[in-house]
SEZALUM-416903 format. One record per atom (N, C-alpha, C, CB): x, y, z. Coordinates in steps of 0.05 Angstrom, whole numbers, padded with zeros to 5 digits, always signed. Glycine has a CB too. Layout:
<sites>
XYZ/...
</sites>
This chain:
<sites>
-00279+01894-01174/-00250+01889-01173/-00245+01865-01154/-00234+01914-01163/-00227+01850-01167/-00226+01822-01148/-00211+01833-01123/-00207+01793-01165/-00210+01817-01097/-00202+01823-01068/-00173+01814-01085/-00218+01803-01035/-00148+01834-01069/-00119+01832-01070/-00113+01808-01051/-00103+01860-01061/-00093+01792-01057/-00088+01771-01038/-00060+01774-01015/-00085+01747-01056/-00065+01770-00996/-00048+01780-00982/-00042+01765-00965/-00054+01800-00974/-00014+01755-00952/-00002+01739-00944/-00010+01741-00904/+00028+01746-00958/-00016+01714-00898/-00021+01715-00867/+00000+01711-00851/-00039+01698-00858/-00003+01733-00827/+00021+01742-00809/+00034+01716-00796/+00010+01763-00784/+00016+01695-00804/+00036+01672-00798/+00053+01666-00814/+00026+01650-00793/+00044+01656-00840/+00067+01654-00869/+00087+01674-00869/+00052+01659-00898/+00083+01696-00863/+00099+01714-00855/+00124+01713-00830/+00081+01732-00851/+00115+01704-00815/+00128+01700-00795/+00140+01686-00803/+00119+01695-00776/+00139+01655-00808/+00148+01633-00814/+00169+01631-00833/+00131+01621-00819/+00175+01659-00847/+00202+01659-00864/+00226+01675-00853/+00196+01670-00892/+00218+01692-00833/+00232+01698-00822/+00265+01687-00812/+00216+01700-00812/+00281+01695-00816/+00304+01680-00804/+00301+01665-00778/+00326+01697-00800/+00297+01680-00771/+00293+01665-00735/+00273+01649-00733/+00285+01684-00708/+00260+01638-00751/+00231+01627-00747/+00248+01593-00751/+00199+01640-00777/+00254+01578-00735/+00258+01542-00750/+00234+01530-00735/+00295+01520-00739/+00224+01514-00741/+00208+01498-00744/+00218+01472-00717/+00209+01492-00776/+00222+01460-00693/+00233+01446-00678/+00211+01419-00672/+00243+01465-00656/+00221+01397-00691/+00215+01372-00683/+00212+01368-00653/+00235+01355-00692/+00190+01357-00630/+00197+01356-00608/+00177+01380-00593/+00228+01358-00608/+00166+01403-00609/+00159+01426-00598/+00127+01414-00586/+00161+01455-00624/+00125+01425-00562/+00102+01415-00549/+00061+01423-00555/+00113+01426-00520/+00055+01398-00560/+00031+01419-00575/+00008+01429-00543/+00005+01393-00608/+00002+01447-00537/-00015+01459-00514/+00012+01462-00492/-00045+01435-00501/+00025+01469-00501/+00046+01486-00486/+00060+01475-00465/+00035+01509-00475/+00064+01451-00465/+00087+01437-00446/+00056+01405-00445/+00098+01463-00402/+00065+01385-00452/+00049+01361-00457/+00058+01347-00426/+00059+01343-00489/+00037+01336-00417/+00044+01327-00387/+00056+01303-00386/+00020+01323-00369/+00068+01291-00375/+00092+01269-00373/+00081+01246-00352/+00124+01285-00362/+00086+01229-00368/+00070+01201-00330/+00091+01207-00312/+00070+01150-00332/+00086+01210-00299/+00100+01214-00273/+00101+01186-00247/+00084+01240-00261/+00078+01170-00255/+00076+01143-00240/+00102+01135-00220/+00073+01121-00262/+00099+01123-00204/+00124+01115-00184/+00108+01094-00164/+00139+01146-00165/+00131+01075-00167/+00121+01054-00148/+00141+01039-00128/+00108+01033-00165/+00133+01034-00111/+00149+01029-00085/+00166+01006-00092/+00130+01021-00057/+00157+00986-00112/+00175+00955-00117/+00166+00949-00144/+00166+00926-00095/+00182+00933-00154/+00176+00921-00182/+00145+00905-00172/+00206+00897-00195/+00140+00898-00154/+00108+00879-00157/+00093+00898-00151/+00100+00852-00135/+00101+00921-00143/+00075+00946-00143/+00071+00948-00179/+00088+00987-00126/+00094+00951-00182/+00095+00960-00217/+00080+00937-00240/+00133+00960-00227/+00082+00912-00226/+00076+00896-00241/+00043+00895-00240/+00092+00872-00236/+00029+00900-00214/+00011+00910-00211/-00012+00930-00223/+00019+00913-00200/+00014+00954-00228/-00002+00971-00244/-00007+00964-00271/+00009+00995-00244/+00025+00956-00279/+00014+00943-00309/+00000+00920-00317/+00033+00937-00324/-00005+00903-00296/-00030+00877-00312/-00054+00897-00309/-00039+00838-00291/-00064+00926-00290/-00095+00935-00295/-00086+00954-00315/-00115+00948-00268/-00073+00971-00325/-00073+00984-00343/-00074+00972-00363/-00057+00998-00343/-00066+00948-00373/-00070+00925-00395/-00104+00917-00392/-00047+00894-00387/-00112+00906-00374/-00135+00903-00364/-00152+00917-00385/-00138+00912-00335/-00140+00947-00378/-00163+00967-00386/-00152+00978-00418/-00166+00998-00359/-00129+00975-00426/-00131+00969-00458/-00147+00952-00470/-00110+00960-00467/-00144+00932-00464/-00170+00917-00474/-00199+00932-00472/-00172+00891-00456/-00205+00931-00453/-00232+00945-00451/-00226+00969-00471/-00242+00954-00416/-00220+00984-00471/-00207+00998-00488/-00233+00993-00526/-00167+00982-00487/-00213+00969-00522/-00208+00970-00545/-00234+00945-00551/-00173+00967-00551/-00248+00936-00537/-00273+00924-00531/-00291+00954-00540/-00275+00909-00495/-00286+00969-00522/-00317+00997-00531/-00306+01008-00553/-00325+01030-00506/-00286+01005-00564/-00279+01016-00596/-00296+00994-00626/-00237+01012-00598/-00293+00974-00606/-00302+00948-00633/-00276+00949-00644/-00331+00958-00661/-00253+00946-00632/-00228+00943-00645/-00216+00911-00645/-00208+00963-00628/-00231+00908-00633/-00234+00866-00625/-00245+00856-00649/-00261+00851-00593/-00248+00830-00654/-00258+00807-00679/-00252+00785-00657/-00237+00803-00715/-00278+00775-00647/-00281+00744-00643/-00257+00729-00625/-00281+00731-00674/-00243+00719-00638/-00220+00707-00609/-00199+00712-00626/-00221+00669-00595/-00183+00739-00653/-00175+00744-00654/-00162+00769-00641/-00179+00736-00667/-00133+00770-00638/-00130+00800-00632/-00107+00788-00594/-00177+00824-00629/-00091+00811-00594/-00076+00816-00566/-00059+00833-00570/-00062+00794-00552/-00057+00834-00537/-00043+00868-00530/-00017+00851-00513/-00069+00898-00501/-00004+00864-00517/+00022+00845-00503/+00034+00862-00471/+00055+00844-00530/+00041+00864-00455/+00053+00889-00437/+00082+00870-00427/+00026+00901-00403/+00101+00875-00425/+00126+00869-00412/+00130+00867-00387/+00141+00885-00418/+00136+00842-00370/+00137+00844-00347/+00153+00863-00334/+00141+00825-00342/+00149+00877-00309/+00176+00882-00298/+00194+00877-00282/+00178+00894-00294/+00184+00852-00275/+00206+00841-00253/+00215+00816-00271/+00192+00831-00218/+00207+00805-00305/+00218+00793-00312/+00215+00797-00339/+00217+00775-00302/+00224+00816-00346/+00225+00827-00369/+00225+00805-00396/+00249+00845-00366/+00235+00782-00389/+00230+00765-00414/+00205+00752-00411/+00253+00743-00419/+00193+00757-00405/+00169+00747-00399/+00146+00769-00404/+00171+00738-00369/+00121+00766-00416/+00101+00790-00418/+00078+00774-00408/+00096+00805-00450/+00058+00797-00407/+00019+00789-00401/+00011+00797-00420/-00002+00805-00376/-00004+00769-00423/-00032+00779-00453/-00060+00763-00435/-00023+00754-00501/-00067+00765-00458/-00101+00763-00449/-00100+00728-00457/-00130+00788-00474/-00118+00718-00447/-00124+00684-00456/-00144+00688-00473/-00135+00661-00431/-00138+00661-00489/-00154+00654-00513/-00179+00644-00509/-00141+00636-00528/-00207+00661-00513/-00230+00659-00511/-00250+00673-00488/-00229+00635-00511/-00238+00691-00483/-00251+00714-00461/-00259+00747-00477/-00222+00721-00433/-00280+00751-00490/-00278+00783-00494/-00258+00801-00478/-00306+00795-00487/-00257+00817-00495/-00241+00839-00491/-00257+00867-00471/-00232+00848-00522/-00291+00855-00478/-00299+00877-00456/-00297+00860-00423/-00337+00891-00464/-00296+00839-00422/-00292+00831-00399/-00273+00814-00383/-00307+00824-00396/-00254+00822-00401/-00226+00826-00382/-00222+00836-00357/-00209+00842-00393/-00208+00835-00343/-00202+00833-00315/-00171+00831-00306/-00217+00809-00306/-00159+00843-00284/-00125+00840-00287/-00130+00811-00282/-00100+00858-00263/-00145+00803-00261/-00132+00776-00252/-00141+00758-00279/-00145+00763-00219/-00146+00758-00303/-00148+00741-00321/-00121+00741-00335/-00171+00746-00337/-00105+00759-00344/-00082+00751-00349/-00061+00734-00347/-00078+00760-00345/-00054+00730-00376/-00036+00712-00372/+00000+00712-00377/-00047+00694-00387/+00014+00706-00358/+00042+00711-00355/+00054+00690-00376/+00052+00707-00323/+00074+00705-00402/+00085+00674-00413/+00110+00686-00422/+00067+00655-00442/+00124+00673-00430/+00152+00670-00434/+00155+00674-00466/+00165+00641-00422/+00178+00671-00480/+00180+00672-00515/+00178+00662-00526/+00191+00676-00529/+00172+00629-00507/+00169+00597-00522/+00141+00596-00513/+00192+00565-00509/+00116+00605-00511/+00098+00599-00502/+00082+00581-00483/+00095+00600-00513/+00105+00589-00457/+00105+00574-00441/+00081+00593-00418/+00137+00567-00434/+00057+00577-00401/+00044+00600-00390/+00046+00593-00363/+00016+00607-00400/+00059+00617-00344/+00071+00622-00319/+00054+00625-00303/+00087+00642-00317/+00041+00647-00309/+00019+00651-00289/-00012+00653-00307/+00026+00683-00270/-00037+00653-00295/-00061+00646-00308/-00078+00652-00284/-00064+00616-00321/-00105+00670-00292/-00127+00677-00272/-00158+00647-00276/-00140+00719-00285/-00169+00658-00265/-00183+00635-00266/-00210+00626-00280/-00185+00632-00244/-00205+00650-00306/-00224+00647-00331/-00200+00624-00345/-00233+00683-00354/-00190+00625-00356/-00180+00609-00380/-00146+00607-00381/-00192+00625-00408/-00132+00582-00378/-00106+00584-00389/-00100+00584-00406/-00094+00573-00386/-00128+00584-00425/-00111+00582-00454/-00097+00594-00476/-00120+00576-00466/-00075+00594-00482/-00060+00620-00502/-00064+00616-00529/-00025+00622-00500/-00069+00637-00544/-00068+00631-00572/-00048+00642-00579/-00088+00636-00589/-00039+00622-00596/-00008+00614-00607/-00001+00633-00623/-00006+00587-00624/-00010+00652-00632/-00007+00677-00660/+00012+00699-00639/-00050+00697-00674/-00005+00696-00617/+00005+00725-00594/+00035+00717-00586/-00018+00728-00560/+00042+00695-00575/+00070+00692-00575/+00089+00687-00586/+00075+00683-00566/+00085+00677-00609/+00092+00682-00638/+00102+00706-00644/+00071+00678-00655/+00082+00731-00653/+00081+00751-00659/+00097+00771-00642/+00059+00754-00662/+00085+00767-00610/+00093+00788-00593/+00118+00778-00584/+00072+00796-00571/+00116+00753-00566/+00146+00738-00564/+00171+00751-00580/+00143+00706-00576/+00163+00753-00613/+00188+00762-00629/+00189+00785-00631/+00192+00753-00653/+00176+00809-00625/+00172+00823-00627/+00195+00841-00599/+00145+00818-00631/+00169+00828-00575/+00186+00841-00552/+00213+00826-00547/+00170+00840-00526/+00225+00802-00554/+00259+00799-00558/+00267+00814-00571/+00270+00778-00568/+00261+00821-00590/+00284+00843-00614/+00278+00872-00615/+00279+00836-00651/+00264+00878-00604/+00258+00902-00587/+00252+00914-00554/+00242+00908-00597/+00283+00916-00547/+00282+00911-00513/+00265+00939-00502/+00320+00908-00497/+00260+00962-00519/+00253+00987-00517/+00217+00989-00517/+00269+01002-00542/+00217+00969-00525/+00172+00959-00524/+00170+00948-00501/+00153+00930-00549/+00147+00960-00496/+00137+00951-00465/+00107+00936-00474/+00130+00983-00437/+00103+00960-00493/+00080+00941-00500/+00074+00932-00536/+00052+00958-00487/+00060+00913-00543/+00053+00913-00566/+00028+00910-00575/+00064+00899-00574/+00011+00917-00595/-00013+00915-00597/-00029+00906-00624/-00019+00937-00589/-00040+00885-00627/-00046+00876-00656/-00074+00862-00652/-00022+00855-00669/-00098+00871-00663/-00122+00858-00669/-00131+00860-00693/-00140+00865-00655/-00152+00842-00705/-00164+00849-00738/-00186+00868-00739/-00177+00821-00754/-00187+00889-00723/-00198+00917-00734/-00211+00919-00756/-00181+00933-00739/-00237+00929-00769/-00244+00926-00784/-00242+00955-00801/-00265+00912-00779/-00226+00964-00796/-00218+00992-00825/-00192+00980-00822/-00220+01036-00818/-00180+00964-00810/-00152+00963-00818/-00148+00932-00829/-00131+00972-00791/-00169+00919-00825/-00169+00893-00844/-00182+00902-00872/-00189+00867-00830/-00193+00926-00877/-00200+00924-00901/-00183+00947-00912/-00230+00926-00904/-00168+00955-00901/-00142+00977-00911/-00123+00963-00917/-00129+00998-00890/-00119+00934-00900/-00091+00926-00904/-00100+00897-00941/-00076+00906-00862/-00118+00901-00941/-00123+00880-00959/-00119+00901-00993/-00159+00863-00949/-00109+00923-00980/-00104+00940-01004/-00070+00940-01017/-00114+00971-00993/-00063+00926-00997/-00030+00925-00993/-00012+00948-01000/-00018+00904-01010/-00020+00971-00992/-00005+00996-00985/-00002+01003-00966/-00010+01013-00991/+00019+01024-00960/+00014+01035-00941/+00001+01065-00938/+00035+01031-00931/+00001+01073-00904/-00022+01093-00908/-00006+01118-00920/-00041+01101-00878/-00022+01124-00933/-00017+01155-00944/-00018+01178-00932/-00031+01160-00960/+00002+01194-00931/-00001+01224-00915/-00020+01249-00922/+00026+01238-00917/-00046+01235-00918/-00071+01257-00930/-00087+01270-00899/-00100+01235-00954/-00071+01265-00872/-00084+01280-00858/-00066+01278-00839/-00110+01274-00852/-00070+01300-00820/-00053+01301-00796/-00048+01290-00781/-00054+01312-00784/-00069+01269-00769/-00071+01239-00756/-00046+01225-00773/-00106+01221-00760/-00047+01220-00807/-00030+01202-00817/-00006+01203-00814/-00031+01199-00837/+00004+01236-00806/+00030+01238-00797/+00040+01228-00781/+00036+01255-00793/+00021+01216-00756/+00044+01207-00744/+00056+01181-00747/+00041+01210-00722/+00048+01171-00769/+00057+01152-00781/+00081+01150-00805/+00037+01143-00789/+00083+01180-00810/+00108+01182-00832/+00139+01172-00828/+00113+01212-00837/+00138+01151-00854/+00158+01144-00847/+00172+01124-00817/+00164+01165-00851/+00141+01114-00803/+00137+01107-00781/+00133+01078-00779/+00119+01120-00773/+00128+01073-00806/+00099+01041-00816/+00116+01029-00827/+00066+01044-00842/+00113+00998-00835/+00124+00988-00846/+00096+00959-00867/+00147+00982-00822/+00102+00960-00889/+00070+00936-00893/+00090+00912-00902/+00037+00946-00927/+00072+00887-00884/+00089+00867-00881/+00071+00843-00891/+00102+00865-00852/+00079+00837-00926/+00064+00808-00944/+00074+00785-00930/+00076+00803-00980/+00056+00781-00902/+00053+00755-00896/+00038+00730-00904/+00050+00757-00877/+00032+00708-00888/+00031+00672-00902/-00006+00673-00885/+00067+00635-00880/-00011+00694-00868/-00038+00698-00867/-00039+00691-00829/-00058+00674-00893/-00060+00667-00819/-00047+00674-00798/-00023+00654-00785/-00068+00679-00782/-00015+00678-00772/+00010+00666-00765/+00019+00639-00733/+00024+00693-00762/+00021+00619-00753/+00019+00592-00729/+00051+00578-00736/-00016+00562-00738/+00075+00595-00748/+00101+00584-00749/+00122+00611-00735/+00108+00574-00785/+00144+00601-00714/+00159+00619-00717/+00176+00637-00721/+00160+00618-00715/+00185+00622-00754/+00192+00643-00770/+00180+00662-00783/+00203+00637-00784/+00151+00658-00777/+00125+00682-00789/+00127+00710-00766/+00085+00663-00786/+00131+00698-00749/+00131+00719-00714/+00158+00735-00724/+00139+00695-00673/+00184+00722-00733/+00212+00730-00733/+00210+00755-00760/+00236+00699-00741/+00192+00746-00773/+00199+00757-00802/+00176+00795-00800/+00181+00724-00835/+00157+00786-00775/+00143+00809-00780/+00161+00828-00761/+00109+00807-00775/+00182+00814-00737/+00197+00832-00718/+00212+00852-00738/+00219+00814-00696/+00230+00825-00760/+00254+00844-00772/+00241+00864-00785/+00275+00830-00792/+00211+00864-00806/+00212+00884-00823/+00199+00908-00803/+00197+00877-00852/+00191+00901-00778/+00179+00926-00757/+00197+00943-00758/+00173+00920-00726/+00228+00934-00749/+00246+00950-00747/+00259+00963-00722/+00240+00964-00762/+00254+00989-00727/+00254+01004-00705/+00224+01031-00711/+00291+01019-00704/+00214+01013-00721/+00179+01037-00727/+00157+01031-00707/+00158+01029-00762/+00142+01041-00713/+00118+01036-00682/+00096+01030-00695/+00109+01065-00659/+00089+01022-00724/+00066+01008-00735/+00072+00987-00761/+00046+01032-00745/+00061+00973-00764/+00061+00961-00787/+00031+00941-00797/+00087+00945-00785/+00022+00947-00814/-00001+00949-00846/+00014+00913-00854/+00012+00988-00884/+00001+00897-00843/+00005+00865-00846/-00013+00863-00866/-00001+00845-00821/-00011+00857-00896/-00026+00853-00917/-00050+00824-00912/-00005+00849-00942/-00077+00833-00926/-00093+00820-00913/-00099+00803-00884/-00094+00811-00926/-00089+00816-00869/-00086+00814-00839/-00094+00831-00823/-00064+00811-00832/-00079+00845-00811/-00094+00867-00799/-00073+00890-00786/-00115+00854-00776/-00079+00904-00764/-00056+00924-00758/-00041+00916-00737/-00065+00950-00752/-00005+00929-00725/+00000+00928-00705/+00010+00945-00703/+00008+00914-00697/+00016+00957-00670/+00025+00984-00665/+00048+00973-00639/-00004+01008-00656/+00067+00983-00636/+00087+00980-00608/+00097+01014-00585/+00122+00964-00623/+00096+01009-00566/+00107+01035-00549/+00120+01024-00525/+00083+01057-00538/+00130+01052-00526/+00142+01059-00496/+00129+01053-00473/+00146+01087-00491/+00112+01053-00476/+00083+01051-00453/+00053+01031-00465/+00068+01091-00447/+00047+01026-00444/+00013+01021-00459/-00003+01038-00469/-00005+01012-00443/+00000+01060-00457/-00015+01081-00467/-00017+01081-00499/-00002+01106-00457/+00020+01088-00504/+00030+01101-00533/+00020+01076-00542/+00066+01110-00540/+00019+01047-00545/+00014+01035-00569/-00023+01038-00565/+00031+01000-00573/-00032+01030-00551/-00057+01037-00554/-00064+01064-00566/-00067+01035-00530/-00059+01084-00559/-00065+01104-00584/-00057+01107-00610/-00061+01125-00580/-00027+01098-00614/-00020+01087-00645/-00042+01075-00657/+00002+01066-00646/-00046+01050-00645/-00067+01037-00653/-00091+01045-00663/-00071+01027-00639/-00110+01056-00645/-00133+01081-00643/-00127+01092-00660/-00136+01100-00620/-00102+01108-00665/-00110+01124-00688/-00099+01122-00719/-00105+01150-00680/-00082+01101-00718/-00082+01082-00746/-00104+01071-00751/-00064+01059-00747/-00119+01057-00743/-00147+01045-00752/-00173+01071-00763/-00159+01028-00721/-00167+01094-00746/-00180+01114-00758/-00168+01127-00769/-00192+01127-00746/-00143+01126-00780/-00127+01129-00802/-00131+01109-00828/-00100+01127-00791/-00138+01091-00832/-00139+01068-00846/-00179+01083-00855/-00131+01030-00821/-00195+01082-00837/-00217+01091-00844/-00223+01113-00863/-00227+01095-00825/-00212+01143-00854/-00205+01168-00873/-00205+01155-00893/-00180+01186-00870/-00173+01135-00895/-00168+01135-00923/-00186+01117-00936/-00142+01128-00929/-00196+01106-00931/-00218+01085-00949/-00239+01106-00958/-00235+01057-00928/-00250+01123-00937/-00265+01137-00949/-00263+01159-00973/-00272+01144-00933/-00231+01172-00960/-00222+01199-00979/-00215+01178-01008/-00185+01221-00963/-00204+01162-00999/-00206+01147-01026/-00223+01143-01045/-00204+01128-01023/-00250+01123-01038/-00279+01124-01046/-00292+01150-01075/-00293+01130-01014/-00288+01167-01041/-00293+01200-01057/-00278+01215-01075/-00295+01222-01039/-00250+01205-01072/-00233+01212-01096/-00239+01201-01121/-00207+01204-01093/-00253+01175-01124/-00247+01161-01142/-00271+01162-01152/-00236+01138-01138/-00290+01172-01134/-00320+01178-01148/-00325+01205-01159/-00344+01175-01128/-00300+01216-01163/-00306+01236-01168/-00286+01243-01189/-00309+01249-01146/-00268+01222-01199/-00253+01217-01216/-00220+01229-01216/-00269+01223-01236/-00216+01239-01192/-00195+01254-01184/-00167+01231-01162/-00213+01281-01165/-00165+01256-01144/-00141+01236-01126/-00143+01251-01107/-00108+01230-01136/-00138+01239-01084/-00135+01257-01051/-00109+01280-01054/-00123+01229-01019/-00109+01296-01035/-00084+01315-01035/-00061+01298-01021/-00089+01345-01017/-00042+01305-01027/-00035+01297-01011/-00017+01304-00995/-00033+01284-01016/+00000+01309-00962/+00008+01335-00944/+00040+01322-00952/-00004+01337-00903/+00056+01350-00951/+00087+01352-00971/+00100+01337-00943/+00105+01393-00983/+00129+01323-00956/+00143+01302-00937/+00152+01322-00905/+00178+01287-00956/+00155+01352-00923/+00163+01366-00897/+00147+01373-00879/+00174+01386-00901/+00127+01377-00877/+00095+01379-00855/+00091+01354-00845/+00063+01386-00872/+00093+01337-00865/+00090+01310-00845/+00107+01309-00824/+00096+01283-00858/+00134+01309-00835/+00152+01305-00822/+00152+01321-00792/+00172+01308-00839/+00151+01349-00796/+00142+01365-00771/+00124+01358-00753/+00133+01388-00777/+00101+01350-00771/+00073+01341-00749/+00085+01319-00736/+00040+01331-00765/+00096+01300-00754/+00104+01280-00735/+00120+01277-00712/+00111+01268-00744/+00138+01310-00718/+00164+01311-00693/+00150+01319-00667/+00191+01337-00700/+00123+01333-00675/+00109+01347-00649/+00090+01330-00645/+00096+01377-00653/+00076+01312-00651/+00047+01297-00633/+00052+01268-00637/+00011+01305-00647/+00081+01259-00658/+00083+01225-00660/+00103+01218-00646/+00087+01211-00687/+00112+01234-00620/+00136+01223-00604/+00124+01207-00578/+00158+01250-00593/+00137+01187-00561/+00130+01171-00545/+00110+01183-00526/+00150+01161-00535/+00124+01209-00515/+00107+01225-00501/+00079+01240-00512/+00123+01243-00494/+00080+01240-00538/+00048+01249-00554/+00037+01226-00545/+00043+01254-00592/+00049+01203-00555/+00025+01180-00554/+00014+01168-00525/+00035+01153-00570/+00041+01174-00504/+00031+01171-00479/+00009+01187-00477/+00050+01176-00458/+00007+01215-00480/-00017+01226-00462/-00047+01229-00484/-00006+01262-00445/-00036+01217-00514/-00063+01216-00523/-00079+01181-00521/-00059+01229-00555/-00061+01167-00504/-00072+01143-00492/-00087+01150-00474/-00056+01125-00481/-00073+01160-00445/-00076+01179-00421/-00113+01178-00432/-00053+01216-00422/-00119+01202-00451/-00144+01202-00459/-00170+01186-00455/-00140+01202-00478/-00156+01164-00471/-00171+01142-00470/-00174+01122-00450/-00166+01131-00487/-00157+01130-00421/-00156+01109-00406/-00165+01118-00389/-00136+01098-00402/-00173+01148-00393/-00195+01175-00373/-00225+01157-00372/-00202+01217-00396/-00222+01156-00402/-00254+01153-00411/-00268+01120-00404/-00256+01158-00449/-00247+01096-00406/-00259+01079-00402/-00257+01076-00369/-00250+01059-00419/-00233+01094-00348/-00244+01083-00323/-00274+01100-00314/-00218+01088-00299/-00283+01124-00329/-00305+01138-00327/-00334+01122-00332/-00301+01160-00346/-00325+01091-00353/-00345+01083-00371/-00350+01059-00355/-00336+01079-00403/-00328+01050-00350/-00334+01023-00327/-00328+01013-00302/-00329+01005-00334/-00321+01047-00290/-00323+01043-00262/-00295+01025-00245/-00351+01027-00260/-00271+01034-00279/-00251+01015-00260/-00254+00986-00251/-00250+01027-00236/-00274+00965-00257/-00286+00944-00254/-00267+00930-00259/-00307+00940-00268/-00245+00929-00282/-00228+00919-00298/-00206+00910-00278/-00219+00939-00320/-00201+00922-00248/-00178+00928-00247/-00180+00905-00223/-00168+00960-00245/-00199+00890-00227/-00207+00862-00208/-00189+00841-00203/-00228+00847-00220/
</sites>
């Protein structure tokens, strides 16, 4: 006799009247909050050129770098129109705060450490327009990644086939640009279609992610690119197998996304990663 099928005390639960579902609900039972505090805006500015520092590195032990493409942008805070990126022609594993470079929205460069003044022109372009039309980014983040240069050369966007992708629902935006970008209406055109979202799938180009923090876009990032990977693969195997991926209903997305894709998910699943690289290099970065 076949086994009777019988409904689990969660599904059960979950229809309950009293059961709603709350966007926002904390996953491990209250999610920890930065709490950071600093005596003056140049303490602050402080912390954020080494926490930038160590995005990079970051994103150096990921192999999330290509060659002398790629930058992370962070927002000043004692002059908010003004951000730090990295100079043009220094790896990303050996970054350093004092290599940073201070520039303005005309790519003008303020301050400079004593590897390299040189800026490449894509980053203030890009980020320049980016962080003007979004006064709410502190940081922005865009390199040619190699699952997300070969995701974006698919010119879709990502698909909701895993729980990671959620937190992208409805989040992304894919933007048919002129390739790379050395005009400033190319910088203007990728701000407007960003929007008010925290990623966008640049067709044959590569990925970008923006946050509240450095943290949040660095893990956007992180985990769009291994979002972009899944799908190449679930793809692959779908198609070798002559079928199609599942794919998760708008309303689960939508939930997953209210609980682990809010500023505060992405702050402390940065947090993570910013455990691991001061564990990996000794804080070296913060020179």
């Amino acid at each position: 006799m076949a086994p009777i099928a019988t409904e689990s005390p969660l599904a059960s639960h979950r229809k309950h009247p009293d059961f709603q579902k709350t966007a926002g609900d904390d996953v491990g039972f209250g999610v920890a909050e930065d709490t950071t505090s600093f005596k003056d805006k140049h303490a602050e500015r402080d912390y954020i050129k080494g926490r930038l520092a160590g995005a990079y590195r970051i994103f150096g032990h990921y192999g999330l770098n290509e060659g002398l493409a790629g930058h992370i942008t962070a927002r000043d805070p004692i002059d908010p129109e003004t951000f730090w990126v990295n100079p043009l022609g220094v790896d990303f594993n050996i970054i350093n705060k004092s290599d940073l470079l201070r520039v303005d929205h005309k790519g003008n460069v303020l301050d400079h450490g004593p590897k390299s003044k040189l800026l490449n022109k894509a980053a203030f372009l890009i980020h320049g327009a980016i962080h003007a039309a979004r006064p709410d980014v502190i940081c922005a983040a865009h390199t040619h990644s190699v699952h997300g240069r070969a995701y974006c050369s698919l010119g879709k966007p990502l698909e909701m086939i895993s729980l990671e992708s959620c937190l992208f629902f409805e989040d992304q935006v894919l933007f048919e640009g002129k390739g790379v970008v050395l005009a400033e209406d190319e910088g203007c055109d990728i701000a407007d279609a960003l929007g008010e979202k925290k990623a966008a799938l640049l067709r044959n180009h590569g990925l970008l992610t923006v946050g509240q923090s450095i943290e949040e876009a660095v893990f956007w990032f992180y985990t769009l690119d291994k979002c972009c990977h899944v799908q190449l693969l679930a793809d692959a195997a779908a198609d070798g197998r002559g079928g199609a991926t599942v794919k998760i209903t708008d309303e689960e997305a939508e939930y997953t996304k209210g609980i682990v894709g809010t500023h505060k998910g992405g702050w402390f699943g940065g947090k993570a990663l910013f455990d691991l690289i001061d564990e990996v290099t000794g804080k070296k970065y913060w020179q």
